[in-house]
N, C-alpha and C positions, 0 to 999 in steps of 0.2 A: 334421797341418797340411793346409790348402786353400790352393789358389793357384787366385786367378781373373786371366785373361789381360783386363789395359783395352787393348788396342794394336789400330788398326786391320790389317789383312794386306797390307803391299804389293806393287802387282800391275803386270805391265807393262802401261801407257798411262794408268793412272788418274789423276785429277786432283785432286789437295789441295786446292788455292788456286785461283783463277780468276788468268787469265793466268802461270803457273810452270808451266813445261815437266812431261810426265809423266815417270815414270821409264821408261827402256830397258832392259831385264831380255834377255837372251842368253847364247850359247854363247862362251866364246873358244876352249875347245876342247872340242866335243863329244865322244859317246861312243862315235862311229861313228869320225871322226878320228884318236881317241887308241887304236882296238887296236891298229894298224902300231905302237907300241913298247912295245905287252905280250904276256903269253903268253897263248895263245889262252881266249877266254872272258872274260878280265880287261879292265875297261876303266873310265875316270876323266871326270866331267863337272868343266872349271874355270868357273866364271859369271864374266859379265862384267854391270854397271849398271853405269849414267849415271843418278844423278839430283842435282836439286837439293837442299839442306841439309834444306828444311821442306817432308818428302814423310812421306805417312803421320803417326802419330802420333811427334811429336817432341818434343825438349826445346831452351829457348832459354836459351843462356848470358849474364852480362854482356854479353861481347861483341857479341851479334846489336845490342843498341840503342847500347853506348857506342865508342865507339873504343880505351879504355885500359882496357873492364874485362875483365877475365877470358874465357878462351874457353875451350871445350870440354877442353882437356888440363890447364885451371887448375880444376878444377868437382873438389872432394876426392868422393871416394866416401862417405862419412857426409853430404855432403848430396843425394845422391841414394839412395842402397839403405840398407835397412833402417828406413825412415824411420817413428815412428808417426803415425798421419794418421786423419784425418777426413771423411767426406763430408758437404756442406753442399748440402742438394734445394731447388731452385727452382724455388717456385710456378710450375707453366704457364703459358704466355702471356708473361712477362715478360722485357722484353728485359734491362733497364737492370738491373742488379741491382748492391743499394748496399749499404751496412756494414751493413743490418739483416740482411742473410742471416747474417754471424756473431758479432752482438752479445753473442747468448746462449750462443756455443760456448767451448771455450777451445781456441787455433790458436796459443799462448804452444809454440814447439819442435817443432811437427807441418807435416805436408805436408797441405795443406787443398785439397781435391777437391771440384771444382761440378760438380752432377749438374742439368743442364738437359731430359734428354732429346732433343736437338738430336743426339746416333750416330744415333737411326731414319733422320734423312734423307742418310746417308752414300751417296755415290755416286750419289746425284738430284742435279736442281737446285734443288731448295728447300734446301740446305744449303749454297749460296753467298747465300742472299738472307734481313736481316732475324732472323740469328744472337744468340742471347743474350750478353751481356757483363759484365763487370766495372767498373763506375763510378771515379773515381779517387780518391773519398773509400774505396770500398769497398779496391780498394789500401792507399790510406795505412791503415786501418784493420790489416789483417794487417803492413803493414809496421811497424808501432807496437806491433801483441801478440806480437810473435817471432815470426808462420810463418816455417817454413826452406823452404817451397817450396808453389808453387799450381798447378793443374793444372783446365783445365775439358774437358768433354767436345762442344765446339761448333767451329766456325772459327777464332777466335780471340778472345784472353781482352779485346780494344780495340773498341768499334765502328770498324768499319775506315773509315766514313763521317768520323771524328776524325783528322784526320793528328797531331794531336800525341803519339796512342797512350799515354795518360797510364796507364793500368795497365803497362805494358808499362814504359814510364819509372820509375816509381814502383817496382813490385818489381825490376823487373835493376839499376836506379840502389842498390838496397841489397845486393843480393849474391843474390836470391833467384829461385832457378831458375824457369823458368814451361814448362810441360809442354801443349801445345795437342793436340786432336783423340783426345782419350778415349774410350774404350767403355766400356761396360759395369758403368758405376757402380752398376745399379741390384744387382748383382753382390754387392755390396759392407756390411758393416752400415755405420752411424752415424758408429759407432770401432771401438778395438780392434783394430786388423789391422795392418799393416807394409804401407809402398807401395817400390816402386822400380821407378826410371826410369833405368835406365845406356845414356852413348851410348857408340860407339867415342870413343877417346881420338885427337884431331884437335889439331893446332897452326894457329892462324889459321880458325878458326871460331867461329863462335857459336850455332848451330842444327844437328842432329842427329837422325833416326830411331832408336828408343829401343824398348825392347819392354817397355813398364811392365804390372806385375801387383801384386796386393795377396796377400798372405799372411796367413790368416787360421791362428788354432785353433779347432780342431773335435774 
């Protein structure tokens, strides 16, 4: 078996989202600190981070959009790990991307993964501006053929320019996990592989840093 790593690396001061704070990565107790209560040579780093929910590549619960759906410690582990899944590649250039990207696939039980190419501009700023999307008929569409989770490798799965976020509506409105800020799809074959996305198990949240990888045989 292969296991390919989609997660971006979280780093102290990098920026997700334009305007969400970056995360604070530190010592609470370092390893200079912590010899005074070991034997000599021995010695413990604890970390400490600050960060906000949707840092890095993360996963969005019910909860993140509704008030009463599901959050992070109600998300069962069969619909995140082990999942089989899909990658669905979209034509260059395009932003809007509608139900014809997976007209032809079948996403009937799978975790369906958009591969736009949009990780190259990770960590520039062309990677806040003019991000590929998910349309909301393109939504309804997997919402109606059974995917159990969608995941793209861009900003986010909404034109963010739309406050109504009607993908983002559309799939957490049905129970169906959404995984933003992907790598490495092209990583990835067609089908055939196992995706998973586990966050920590949180009470009262809805979004979570996730270390998603695909598991392939080989």
């Amino acid at each position: 078996m292969r296991l390919v790593d989609l997660s971006h690396t979280v780093e102290h001061g990098m920026t997700t989202y334009p305007g969400l704070p970056a995360p604070v990565i530190a010592d609470h107790l370092s390893r200079a600190d912590s010899a005074a209560g070991y034997d000599p040579g021995t010695t413990f780093q604890i970390g400490r981070i600050e960060l906000v929910a949707n840092t890095g590549t993360y996963v969005d619960a019910p909860f993140h959009r509704y008030a009463q759906g599901g959050d992070l410690a109600d998300l069962e582990l069969a619909s995140l790990a082990n999942l089989p899944a899909i990658v669905c590649r979209a034509a260059g250039g395009r932003r809007a991307l509608g139900p014809e990207l997976f007209e032809r696939r079948d996403v009937s039980g799978r975790a369906v993964l958009v591969q736009t190419g949009w990780d190259r501009h990770w960590r520039t700023p062309a990677y806040f501006e003019g991000h590929p999307y998910l349309t909301r008929a393109a939504a309804e569409l997997l919402r109606e053929r059974g995917a159990v989770l969608a995941g793209i490798d861009s900003l986010n799965i909404d034109d963010t320019a739309d406050g109504a976020r009607p993908a983002h509506s559309v799939l957490l409105g049905a129970g169906i996990p959404v995984v933003e800020h992907l790598r490495g799809l092209d990583g990835l074959p067609d089908d055939g592989f196992r995706f998973f996305a586990v966050p920590v198990k949180v009470r009262g949240m809805g979004s979570f840093p996730v270390r998603a990888f695909g598991l392939l045989d080989t």
